[in-house]
C-alpha positions, -999 to 999 in steps of 0.1 A, spaced: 127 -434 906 117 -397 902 151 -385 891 155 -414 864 122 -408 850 133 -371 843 164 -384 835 142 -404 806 117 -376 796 149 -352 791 165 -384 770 133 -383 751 133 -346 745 165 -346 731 155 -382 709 127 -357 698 148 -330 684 172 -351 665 142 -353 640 152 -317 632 182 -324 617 162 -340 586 161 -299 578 190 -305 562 178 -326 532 146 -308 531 163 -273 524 190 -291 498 161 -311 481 143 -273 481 176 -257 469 183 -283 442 143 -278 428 152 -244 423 181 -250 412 169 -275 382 138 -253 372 164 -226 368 185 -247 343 153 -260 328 144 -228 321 175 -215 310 172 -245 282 140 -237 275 149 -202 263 180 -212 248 157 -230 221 133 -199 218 159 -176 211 170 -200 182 138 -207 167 132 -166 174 163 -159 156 156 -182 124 188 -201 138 173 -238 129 168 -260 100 161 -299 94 193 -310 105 195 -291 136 157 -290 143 164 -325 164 192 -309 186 165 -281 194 138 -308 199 161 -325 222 170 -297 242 132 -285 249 129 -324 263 161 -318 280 146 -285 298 114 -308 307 131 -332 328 150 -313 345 111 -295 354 104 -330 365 136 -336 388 127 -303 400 93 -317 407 107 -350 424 130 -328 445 103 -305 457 79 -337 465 109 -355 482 117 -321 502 75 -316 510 71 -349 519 101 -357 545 92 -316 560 58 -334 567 65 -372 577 95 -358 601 87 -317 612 52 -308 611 27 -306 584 24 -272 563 2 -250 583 -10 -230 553 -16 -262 528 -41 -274 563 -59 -237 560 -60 -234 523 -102 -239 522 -98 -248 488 -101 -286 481 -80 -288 442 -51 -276 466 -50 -301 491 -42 -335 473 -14 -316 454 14 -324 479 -6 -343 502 16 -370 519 3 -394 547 36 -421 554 67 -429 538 49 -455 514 31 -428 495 58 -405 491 77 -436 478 51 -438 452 49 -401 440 80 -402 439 86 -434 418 56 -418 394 75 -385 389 112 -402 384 96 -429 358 77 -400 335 113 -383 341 129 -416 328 106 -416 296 113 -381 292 149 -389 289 137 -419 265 123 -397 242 150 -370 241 169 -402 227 147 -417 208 139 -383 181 175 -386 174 179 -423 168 184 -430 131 178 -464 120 204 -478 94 191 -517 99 169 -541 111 181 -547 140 174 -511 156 142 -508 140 133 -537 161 152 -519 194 135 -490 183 100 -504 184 108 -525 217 118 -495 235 86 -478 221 67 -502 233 82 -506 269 76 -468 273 37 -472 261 35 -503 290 54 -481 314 28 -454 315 -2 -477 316 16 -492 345 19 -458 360 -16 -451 350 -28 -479 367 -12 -473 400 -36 -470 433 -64 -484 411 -69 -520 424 
C-alpha cells in the first residue's frame, strides 16, 4: 500500500511537469510577436521614407496607404501572438509575478486571463479587428467599374460596420 502510493505521488509529479513542456509554444508565440512587430515596423518606415522623400503621387498614394494597413496588422498578429503566449504561460505555468505586484490597477486587466474561454475571446477580438484590417487594406484599392461591385463593395462595408458592433458588444449581456 505505502510503496504504490509513492509509486502514484511520483506518477503525479512527473503528470505535473509535463505542463512545462507548453514552454515551447509560449516562447515561439513570444518569438513570432517580436518577430511581426519587427516587420510591421519595417513597413511602417518603408512608407515614411517615401512620403519623406517626395517618392508618392495619386497613383501610388494607395500602395502606400496599403502598406501602412499592411504594417498595422501585422502589430495586431503581434498582439494575438503575445496574448496567445501570456495567456497559456498563465493557464498552464504560473501567473506573472510582477503583473500580480504591479499596485497599479490600469495595468492589471491588460493581459489579465482567468480560463481558457477568455483567452478564446481576446483572442477572437484581436484576430477579427486583424481580419478588418486586412478588409480595409483591400478595400482602398478596389475600383469599381460596375454595378455589381458597387453593391460587393457596399455589402462588405457593411459586414465590417456589423462585425465591430458585434465585437463591441461582446461581454455586455
Amino acid at each position: 500500500m505505502n510503496r504504490t502510493s509513492r509509486l502514484e505521488r511520483r506518477f503525479e509529479a512527473l503528470i505535473w511537469k509535463f505542463r512545462l513542456v507548453t514552454l515551447i509554444p509560449v516562447v515561439m508565440s513570444l518569438l513570432g510577436s517580436i518577430s511581426c512587430f519587427v516587420i510591421g515596423t519595417y513597413a511602417e518606415i518603408s512608407v515614411l521614407k517615401k512620403v519623406f522623400r517626395g517618392d508618392f503621387t495619386h497613383d501610388n498614394s494607395t500602395l502606400l496607404i496599403g502598406k501602412v494597413v499592411g504594417g498595422i496588422d501585422y502589430y495586431l498578429i503581434g498582439i494575438a501572438l503575445l496574448i496567445f503566449g501570456y495567456g497559456i504561460y498563465e493557464l498552464v505555468i504560473s501567473d506573472i509575478d510582477p503583473r500580480q505586484a504591479d499596485e497599479s490597477s490600469s495595468r492589471h486587466n491588460l493581459l489579465n486571463i482567468e480560463d481558457l474561454d477568455g483567452l478564446k475571446q481576446k483572442l477572437t477580438k484581436v484576430i477579427i479587428v486583424a481580419l478588418i484590417v486586412t478588409a480595409f487594406k483591400v478595400m482602398v484599392s478596389f475600383e469599381v467599374t460596375s454595378i455589381t461591385e458597387l453593391i460587393q463593395y457596399c455589402a462588405g462595408v457593411l459586414m465590417l460596420a456589423f462585425s465591430s458592433y458585434l465585437i463591441g458588444r461582446t461581454g455586455k449581456h
